[in-house]
N, C-alpha and C positions, 0 to 999 in steps of 0.2 A: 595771781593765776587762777585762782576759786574765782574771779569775776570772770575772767576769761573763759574759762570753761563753760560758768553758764549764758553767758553769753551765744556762746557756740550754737548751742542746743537751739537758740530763736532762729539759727539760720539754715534751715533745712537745706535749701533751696542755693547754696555758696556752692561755687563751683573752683574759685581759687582763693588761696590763704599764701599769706607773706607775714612771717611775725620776726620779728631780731629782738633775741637774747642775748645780744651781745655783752661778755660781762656783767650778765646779772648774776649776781654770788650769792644771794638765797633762796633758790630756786629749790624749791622743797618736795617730798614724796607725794604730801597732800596735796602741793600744788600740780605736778605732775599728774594725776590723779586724775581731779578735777579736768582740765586741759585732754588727756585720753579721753573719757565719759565724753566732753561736747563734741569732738570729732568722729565719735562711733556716732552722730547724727548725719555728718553731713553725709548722705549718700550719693550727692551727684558729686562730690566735689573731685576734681579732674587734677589739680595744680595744689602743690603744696611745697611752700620753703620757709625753713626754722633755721634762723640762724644763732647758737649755740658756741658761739666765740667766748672764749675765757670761760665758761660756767664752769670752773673746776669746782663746786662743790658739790658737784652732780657724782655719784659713786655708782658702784655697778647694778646693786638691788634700783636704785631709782631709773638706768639705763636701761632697764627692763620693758619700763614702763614706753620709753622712745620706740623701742622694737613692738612693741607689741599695736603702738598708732600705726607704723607702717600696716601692721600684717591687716589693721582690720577696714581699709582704705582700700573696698573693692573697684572703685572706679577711678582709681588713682592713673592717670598718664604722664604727668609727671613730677617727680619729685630732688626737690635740692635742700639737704643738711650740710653743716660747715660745724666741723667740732674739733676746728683750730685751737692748736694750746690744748688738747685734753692730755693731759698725763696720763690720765684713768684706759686711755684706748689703747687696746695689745693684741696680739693674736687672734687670740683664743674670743673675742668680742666682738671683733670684726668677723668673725667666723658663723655667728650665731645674726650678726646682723649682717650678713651676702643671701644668707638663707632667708630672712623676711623679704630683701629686697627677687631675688629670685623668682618667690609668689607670683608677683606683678606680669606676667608673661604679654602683656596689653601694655606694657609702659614705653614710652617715646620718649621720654626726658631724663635722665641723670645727671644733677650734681651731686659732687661730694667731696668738700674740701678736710684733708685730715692734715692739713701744715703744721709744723713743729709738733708734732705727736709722737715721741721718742720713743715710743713701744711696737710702732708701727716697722715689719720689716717682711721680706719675703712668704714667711708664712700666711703673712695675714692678705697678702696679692693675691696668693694662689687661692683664699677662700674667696676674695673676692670674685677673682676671675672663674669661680665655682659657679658664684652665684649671677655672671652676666650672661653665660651659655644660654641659658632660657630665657632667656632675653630679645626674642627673635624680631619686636618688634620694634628695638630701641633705632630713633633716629639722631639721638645727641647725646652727648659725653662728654662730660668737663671731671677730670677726677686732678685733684692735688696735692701733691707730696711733699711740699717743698722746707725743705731741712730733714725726711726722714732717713736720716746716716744708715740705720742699720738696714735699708733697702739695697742691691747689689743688682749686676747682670740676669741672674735667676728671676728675681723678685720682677723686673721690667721685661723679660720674656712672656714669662708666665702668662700677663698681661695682654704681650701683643698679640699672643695666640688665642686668648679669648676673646678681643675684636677683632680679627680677622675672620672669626667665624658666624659676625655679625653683620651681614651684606646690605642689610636696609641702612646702614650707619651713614649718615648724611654731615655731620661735625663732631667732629676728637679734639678736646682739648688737652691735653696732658702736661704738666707742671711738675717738674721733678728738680727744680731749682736746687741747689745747695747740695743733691745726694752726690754725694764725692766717693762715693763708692761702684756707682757708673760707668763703665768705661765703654773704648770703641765694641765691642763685639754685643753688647743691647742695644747703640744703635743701630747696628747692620739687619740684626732681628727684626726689631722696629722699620726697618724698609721693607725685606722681604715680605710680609705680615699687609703693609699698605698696599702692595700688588696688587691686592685681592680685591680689595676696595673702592672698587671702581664708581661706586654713589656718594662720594662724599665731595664733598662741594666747600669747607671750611675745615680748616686744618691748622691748630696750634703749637708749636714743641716748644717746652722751656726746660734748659739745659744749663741756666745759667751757671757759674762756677764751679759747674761739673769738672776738675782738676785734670781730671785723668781719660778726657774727651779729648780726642783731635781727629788728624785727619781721616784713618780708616771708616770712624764712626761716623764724621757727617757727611763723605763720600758712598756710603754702605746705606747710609737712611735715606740719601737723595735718588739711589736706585731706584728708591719705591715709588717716586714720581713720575715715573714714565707713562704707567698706563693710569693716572689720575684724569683723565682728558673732561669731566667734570667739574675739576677744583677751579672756585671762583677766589677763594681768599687762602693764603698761607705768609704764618708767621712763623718766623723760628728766633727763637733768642738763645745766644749761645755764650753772652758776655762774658767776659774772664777767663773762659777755656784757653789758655794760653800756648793748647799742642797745635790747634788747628792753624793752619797756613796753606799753601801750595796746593797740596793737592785735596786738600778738603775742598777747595774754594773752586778747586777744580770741577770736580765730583758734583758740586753744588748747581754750578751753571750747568753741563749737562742735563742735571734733573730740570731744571728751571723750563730749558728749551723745551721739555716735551708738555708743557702745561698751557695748550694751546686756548681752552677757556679762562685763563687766571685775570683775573680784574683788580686784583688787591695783593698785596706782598707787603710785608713788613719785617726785616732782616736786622737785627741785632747779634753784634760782635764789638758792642765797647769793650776794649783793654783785652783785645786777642793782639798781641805784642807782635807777632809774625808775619801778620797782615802789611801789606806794604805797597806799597803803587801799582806792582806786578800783578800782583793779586787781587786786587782793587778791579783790573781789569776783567779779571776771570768773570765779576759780576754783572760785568757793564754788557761785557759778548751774552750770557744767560738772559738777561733785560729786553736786548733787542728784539727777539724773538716773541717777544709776547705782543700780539698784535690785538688784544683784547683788555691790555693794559690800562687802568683808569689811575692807582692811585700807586706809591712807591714810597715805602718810609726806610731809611737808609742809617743806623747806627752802629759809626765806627768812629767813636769819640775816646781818645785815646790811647786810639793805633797809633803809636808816633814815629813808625816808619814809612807812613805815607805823606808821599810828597807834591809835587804840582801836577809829575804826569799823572798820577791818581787820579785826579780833578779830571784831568784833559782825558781821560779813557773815559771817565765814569761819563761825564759830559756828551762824546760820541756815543755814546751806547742810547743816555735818555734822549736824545735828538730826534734817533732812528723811530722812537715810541708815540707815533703822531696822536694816538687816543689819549695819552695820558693829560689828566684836568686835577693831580694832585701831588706834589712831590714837598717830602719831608728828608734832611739832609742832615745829618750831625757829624763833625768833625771836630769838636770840641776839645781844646789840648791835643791836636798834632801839630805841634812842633815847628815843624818842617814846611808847611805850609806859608805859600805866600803870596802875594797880587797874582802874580803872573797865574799861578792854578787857580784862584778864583775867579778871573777876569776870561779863563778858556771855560771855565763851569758855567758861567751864566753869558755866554757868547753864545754858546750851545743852547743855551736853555731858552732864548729868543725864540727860536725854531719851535717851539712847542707852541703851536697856535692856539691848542684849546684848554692851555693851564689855567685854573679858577682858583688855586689856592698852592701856597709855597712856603715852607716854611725853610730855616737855615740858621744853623748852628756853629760857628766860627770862635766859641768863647774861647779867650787864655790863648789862641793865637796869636803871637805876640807880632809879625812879620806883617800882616794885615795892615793897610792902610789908606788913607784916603783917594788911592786910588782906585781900590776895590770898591768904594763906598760910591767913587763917580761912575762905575760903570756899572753897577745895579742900579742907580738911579737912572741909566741910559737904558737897561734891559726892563724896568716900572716901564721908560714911555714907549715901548713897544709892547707889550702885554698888558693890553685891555681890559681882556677880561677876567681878570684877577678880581675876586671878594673877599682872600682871608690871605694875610701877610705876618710871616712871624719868624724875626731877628735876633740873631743872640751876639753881641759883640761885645760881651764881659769881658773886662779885663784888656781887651785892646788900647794897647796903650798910646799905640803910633797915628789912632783916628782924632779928625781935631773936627773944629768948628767948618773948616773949608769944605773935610767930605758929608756932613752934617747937612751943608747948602747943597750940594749935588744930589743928595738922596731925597730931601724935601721936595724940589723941585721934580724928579722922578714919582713921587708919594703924589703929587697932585694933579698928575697925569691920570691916575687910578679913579677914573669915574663912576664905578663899579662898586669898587673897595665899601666894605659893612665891619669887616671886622682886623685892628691891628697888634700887635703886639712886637714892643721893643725894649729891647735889656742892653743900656749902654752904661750901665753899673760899672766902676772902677775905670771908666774912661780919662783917665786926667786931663786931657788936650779939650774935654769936649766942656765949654760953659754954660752958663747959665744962656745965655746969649744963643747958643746954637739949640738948647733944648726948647728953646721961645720960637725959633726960626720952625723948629718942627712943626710943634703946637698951631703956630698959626697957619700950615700947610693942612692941619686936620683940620681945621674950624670952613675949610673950602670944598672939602667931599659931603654930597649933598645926602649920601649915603651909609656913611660912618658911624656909626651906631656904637661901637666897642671898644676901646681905645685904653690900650695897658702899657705903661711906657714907666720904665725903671730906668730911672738914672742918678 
């Protein structure tokens, strides 16, 4: 880091800096040191990200030194630290650094990843959400919590209410994966609070195996969608929350409908157990409505109460979506599933005239068969325009060499197609013999350039 530092000092004139520490375990006072000294040069410099993963032999006199690069970083606009794994981060730390970052009242960028930093909890939110108020000029937001337990309802209020009071806010990313101490009534907060927010235009929530999430909460966060009529992109990942069903999903699709600029969705609910064909549908009625629709990523990989009419609702819904040119599918271990609902899913999915890239995930469904495999290769020779194509039919046991020749044959239709990927891993029915039938169906796309094939 003494090289580093002086190093620094030759580059007056740097306007962005990217360094990763990741895991570096002798990162010393003097090197710290050194490292502060060459960035009190850079005066224009605009952009700044340290990433500081695993350093636990970093202790709090050397974290001193961290805070005080912030403070001395006048033309700083944005800045992203990651100090994942720190044990050393607590309260009272986070407290003294919201206050440096606060300084920055010119800043447009935040990240800040504190994942598995078991010290981190409410108190240390609310300093944070001290130090974002003056913040009037932030346009983006990624903060991350993800495993921090002793974090609560309070601790993600706190929070919401200090972006909400930030109007220029343009993307929120928020990661609060694993706090199991979360429940329905912060996300209701967390909608109310997006209301307000009427410039944001990309929008993240990660919720995953948040336990004690269900319906009220993603019903109560979807509120907040209404007057979003800006948002181009929203993801929500709620995997494992095992409360939500019914009326979450309910809740969900009304928010959906009012999001008349959205071009991008990506919905994650693998292993929410409640989910089931009915509710499937709840998604597909929210979908249609989005008439500015381009791309749709869909994981509910082991829901295994969803069945064929699952398929056949979610199918009508992307039909109706004539803009869409991207759809990702995961039903990975539903059970229940079988030709009949995949064969009404990509019957439907014919209809989409201007799809350019599809992906689909079917693994460990065991029901699947070669006739599934002949009628995607019938729904390849009507969609043209297809360039990126990505299969998963692990574990399917009932597919052989016969649906093999029907999907080849479909695959060569694909005069477009650049890039493929296919996982017929644990297939027993499927030979050597049909993996060659493939192969030489790609050696005829004049275009194909990518080609990952697991078997």
């Amino acid at each position: 880091m003494d090289y580093l530092g002086e190093g620094l000092k030759r580059l007056g004139s740097l306007q962005s800096l990217n360094i990763d520490f990741n895991n570096c375990e002798n990162i010393t006072l003097k090197g710290l040191e050194s490292f502060k000294a060459g960035l009190k040069g850079l005066s224009q410099l605009k952009s700044l990200e340290i990433d500081l993963t695993g350093c636990e032999s970093i202790v709090d006199q050397e974290f001193k030194h961290i805070r005080d690069m912030i403070q001395g970083l006048n033309s700083i606009e944005s800045i992203g630290l990651s100090f994942c794994g720190w044990r050393i981060v607590e309260n009272n730390w986070l407290n003294h650094f919201s206050a440096s970052i606060a300084e920055h009242r010119m800043l447009k960028r935040l990240y800040l990843d504190f994942s598995e930093c078991p010290e981190v909890s409410n108190q240390g939110l609310q300093s944070l959400a001290e130090g974002l108020r003056n913040l009037n000029c932030l346009q983006k937001i990624s903060l991350k919590f993800r495993q921090c337990h002793q974090i609560t309802n309070r601790g993600l209020c706190v929070l919401s209410e200090a972006l909400e009071n930030i109007p220029s806010l343009q993307m929120i990313e928020l990661d609060f994966d694993s706090c199991v101490n979360i429940v329905d009534e912060g996300l209701s907060k967390l909608g109310e609070c997006l209301i307000k927010l009427d410039a944001i235009q990309t929008l993240t929530l990660i919720f995953c195996r948040c336990k004690k999430i269900g319906d009220k909460g993603l019903s109560g966060l979807s509120q907040g969608f209404k007057k979003l009529n800006s948002l181009k992109t929203l993801n929500l990942e709620f995997s494992e929350c095992e409360w939500i069903g019914s009326e979450g999903l309910q809740g969900l699709s009304e928010g959906l409908k009012g999001l008349s600029s959205l071009q991008t969705t990506g919905l994650n609910f693998c292993g929410c157990r409640k989910i089931d064909e009915e509710r499937l549908g709840y998604i597909s009625e929210g979908l249609k409505y989005l008439e500015q629709l381009r791309t749709v990523s869909l994981f509910f990989n082991e829901c295994e109460e969803i069945g064929d009419k699952g398929l056949q609702r979610l199918g009508d819904g992307l039909k109706k979506v004539k803009t869409l040119t991207a759809i990702h599918l995961n039903f990975g271990l539903c059970h229940r599933l079988t030709d009949e609902g995949f064969c009404a899913l990509t019957d439907d999915l014919r209809k989409v005239r201007s799809l350019e890239e599809i992906g689909l995930c079917f693994s460990e469904c065991h029901e699947i068969t070669d006739k599934a495999l002949r009628n995607l290769g019938e729904f390849f020779k009507r969609s043209k325009k297809l360039r990126t194509v990505g299969l998963e039919f692990f574990l399917c046991g009932k597919v052989s060499d016969t649906g093999i020749k029907s999907l080849s044959r479909g695959i060569e239709a694909l005069g477009l197609l650049q890039s493929i990927y296919l996982n017929l891993d644990w297939c027993a029915k499927v030979s050597d013999k049909g993996i060659q039938r493939l192969q030489r169906s790609f050696k005829k796309l004049l275009f194909l350039g990518e080609i990952n094939l697991v078997n």
